[in-house]
C-alpha positions in Angstrom: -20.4 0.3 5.2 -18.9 -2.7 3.9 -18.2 -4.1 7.7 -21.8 -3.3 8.1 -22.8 -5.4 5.0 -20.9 -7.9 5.8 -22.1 -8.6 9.2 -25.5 -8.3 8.1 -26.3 -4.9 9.5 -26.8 -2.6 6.7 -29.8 -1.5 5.9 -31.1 -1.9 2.1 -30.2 1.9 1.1 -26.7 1.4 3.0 -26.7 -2.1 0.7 -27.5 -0.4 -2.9 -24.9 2.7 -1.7 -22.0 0.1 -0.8 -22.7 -1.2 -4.3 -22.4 2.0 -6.6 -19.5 3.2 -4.2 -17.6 -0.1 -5.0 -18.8 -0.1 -8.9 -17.6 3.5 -9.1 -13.9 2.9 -8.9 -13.0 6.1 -6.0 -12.2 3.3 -3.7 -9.5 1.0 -4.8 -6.6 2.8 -3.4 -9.0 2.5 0.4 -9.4 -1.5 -0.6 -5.9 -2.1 -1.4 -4.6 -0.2 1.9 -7.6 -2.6 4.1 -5.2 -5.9 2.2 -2.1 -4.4 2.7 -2.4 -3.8 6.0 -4.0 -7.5 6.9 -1.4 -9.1 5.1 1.4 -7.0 7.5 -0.6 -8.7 10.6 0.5 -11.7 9.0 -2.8 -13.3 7.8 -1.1 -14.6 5.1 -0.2 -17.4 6.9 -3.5 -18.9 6.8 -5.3 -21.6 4.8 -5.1 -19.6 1.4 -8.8 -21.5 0.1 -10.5 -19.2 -2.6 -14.1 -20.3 -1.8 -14.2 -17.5 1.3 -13.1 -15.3 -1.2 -15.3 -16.2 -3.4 -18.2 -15.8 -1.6 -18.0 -12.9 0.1 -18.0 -11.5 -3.1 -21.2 -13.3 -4.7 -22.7 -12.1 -1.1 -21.9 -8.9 -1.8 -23.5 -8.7 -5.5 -26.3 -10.7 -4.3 -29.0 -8.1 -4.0 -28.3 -6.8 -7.2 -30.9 -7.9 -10.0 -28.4 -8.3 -12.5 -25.8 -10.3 -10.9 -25.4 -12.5 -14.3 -24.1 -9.5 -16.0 -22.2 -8.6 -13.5 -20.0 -11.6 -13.5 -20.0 -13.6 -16.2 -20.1 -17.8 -16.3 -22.5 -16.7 -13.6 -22.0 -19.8 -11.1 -21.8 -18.1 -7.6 -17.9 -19.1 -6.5 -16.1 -20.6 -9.4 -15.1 -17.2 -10.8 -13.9 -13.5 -9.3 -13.1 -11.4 -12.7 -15.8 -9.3 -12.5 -16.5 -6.9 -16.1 -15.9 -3.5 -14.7 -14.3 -0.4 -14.6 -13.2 -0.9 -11.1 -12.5 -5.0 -11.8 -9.6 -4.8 -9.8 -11.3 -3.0 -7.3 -13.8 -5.8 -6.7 -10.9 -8.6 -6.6 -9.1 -6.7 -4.1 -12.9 -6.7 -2.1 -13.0 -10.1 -2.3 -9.9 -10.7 -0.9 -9.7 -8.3 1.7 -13.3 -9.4 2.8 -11.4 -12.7 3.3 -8.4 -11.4 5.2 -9.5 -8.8 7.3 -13.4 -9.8 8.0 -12.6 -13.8 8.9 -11.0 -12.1 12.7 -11.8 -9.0 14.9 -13.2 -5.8 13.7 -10.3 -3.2 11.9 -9.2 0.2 12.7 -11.4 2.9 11.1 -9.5 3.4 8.2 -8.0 6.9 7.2 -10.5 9.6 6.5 -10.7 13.5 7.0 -11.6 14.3 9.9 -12.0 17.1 12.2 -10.1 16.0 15.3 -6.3 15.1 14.5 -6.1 11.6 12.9 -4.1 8.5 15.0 -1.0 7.7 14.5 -0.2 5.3 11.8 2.5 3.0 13.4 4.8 0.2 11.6 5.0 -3.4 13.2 8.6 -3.1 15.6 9.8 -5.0 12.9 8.4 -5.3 9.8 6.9 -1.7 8.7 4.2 -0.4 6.4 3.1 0.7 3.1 1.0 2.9 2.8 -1.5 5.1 0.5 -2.3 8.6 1.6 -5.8 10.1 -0.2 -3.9 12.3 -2.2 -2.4 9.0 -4.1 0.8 9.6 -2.6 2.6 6.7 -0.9 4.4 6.4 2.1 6.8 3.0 3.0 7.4 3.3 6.8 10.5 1.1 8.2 9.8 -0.7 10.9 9.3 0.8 14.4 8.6 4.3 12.8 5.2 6.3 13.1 3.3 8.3 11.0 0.4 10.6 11.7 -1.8 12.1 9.2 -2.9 16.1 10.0 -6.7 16.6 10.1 -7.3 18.8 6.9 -4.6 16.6 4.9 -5.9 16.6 1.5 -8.2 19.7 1.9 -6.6 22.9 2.6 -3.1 21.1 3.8 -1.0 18.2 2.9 0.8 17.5 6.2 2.0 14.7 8.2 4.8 13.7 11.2 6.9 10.9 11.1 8.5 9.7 14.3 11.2 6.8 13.1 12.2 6.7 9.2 10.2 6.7 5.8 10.5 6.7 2.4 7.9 8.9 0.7 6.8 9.4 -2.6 4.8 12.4 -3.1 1.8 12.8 -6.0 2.0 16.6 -7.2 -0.2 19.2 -6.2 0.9 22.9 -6.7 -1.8 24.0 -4.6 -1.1 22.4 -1.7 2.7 21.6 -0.8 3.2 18.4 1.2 5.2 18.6 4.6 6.5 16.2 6.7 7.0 17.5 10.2 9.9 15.8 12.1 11.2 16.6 15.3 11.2 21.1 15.0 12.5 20.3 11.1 10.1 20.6 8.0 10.4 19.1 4.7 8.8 20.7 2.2 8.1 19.3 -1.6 5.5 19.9 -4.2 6.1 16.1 -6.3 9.3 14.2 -5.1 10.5 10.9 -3.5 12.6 11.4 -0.5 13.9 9.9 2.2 13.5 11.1 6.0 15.1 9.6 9.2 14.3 11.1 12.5 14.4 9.0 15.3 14.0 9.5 18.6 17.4 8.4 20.1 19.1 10.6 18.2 19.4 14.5 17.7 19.5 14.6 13.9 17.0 14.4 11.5 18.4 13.8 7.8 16.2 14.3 4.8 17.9 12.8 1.7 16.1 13.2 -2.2 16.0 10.5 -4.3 14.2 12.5 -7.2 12.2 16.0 -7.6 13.3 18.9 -4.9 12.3 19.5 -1.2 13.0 22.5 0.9 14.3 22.0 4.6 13.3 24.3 7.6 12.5 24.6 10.7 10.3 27.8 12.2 13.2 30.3 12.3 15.1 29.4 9.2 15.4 27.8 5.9 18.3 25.0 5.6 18.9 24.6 2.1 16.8 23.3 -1.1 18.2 19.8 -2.3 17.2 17.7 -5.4 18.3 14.1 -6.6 21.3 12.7 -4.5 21.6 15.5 -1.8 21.0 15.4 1.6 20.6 17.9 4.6 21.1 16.4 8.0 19.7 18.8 10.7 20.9 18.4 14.4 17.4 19.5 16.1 18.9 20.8 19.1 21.4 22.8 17.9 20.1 23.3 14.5 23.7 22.9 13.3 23.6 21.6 9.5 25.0 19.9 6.9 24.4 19.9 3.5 26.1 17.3 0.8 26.0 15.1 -2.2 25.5 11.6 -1.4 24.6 8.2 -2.8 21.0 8.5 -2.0 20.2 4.6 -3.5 22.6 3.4 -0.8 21.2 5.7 2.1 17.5 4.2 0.8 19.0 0.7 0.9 16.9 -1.1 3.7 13.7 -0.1 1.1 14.9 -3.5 -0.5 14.0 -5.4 2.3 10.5 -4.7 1.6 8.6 -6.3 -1.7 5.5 -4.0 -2.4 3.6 -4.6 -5.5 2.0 -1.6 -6.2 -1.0 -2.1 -8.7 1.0 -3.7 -11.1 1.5 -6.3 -13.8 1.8 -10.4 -13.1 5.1 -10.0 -15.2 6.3 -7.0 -13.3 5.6 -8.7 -9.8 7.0 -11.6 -11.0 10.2 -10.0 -11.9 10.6 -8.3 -8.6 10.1 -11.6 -6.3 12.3 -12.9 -9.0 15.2 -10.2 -8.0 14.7 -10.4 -4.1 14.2 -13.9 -3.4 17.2 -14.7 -6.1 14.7 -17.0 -8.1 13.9 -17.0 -11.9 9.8 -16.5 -11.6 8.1 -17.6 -14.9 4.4 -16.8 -15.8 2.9 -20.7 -17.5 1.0 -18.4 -20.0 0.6 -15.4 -21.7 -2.6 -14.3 -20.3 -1.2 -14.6 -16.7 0.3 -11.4 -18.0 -2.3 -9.1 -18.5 -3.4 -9.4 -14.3 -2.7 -7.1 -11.9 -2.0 -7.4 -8.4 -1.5 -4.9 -5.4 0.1 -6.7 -2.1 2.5 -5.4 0.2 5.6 -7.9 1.7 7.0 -6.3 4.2 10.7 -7.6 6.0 10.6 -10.9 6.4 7.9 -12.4 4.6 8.8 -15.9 2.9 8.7 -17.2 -0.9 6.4 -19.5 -0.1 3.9 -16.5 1.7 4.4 -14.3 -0.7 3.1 -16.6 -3.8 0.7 -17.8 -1.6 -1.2 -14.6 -1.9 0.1 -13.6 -5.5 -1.7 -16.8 -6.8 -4.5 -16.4 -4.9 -5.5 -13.2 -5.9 -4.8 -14.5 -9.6 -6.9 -18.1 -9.0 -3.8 -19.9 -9.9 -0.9 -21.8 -8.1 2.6 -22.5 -8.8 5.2 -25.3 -8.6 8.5 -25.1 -8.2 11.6 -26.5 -10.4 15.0 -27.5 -10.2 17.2 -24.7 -10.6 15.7 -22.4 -8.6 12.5 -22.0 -11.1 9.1 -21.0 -10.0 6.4 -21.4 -12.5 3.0 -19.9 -11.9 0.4 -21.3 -13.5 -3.5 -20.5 -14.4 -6.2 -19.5 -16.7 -4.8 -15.8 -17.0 -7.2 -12.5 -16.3 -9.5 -10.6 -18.3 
């Protein structure tokens, strides 16, 4: 609906949907997955100007009558912070209008359906993030494949990887969540694991970083394995073994990857801090209190990488001697 809008083919009842749907909040994790999945086609190498941002999102509140209210010092493009429950929803609109509407049309994204849903792939070598509907999230290394079962968050929670992921799995009693490698099945109800499967090879090894899975296949039942254990199944001979491991080493190409998951300025700016081996240092105190949700993924730069962080928070940063970044701006709401 919001491709529709945006190309000027919505009708007026499609418009005033879009609008509540987007005001309602239910969206954000769908929004966030739209930029993270641009900025892994690497749009973030373009001119980073605000005003497209800007104005996609005054386009978008444009046919409401109330547009003052909705954001305040109400010029049409000087300002995104937008006084809602779903504000960071709406930023990450504007933004992702910007990156992913400026070029050719995107993949539907994932939604139940009742034919089997495509494969997910990761870029051969940069991989994804991603955010299942449950709220569960998935980090994919790159050249691996996931693909989502049709009734996934109705009756089942099920997917197959092909490659190697990192999961981290939002609890639901009701409806255990299985990842389907190769004939081996990993079965948790609210963990973060580990599963490598790939094709070259016969094994497929399942390692738990937290919570408990269960690993099977049709005919048998592996073992049951919690925080630092690990199960590596051989999927033709369904010879096993099962140990203690170091599961933080075994999940150690994870730090390759920078994925800011809906979290603070001063978080984010700790964690480019620790991978890019820079001290990151917020101008203000009200830089603070933004949020951002952007997804690095292999070999992304510094400079790329607070390209986009300061865009999303309308500010910019300079670097020091020493190995000092400061980011500057007015702070968010």
């Amino acid at each position: 609906m919001l491709e529709k809008h945006l190309t000027n083919n919505a009708t007026s009842e499609e418009v005033q949907q879009l609008l509540q749907m987007i005001k309602s909040g239910l969206y954000d994790k769908l929004l966030k997955q739209r930029i993270d999945d641009a900025l892994l086609e690497g749009r973030a190498d373009r001119d980073m100007s605000l005003e497209p941002a800007h104005r996609l999102l005054y386009k978008i509140f444009s046919t409401e009558e109330k547009t003052d209210k909705l954001i305040p010092n109400a010029k049409p493009f000087n300002r995104y912070r937008v006084m809602l429950p779903a504000a960071a929803a709406l930023v990450l609109v504007a933004v992702a209008g910007w990156l992913l509407w400026s070029s050719a049309p995107r993949k539907t994204p994932l939604a139940k359906t009742e034919t089997p849903t495509p494969a997910v792939p990761a870029d051969t070598d940069r991989g994804k993030f991603i955010h299942l509907p449950d709220g569960s999230t998935v980090l994919l290394r790159g050249g691996s494949q996931l693909t989502i079962g049709a009734a996934y968050n109705t009756r089942t929670r099920e997917v197959t990887l092909t490659g190697e992921g990192y999961f981290d799995i939002h609890p639901d009693d009701g409806r255990p969540f299985v990842v389907h490698a190769k004939a081996v099945n990993t079965t948790v109800l609210g963990t973060a694991f580990n599963v490598c499967a790939w094709p070259a090879r016969s094994e497929v090894v399942v390692t738990v970083t937290r919570g408990k899975v269960r690993v099977s296949d049709p005919q048998r039942t592996y073992g049951v394995i919690s925080s630092n254990e690990q199960i590596a199944v051989d999927a033709h001979s369904s010879a096993f073994i099962n140990q203690t491991v170091d599961a933080d080493s075994i999940v150690a190409w994870k730090k390759d990857y920078l994925v800011l998951d809906s979290i603070s300025l001063a978080e984010a700016a700790r964690l480019i801090g620790h991978k890019y081996h820079v001290n990151v240092v917020l101008a203000n105190d009200a830089l603070k209190d933004c949020h951002i949700s952007a997804s690095f993924l292999a070999h992304e730069s510094l400079e790329q990488v607070l390209t986009v962080v300061c865009a999303v928070v309308e500010g910019s940063y300079t670097a020091q001697p020493n190995d000092q970044i400061i980011i500057n701006g007015k702070g968010c709401n």
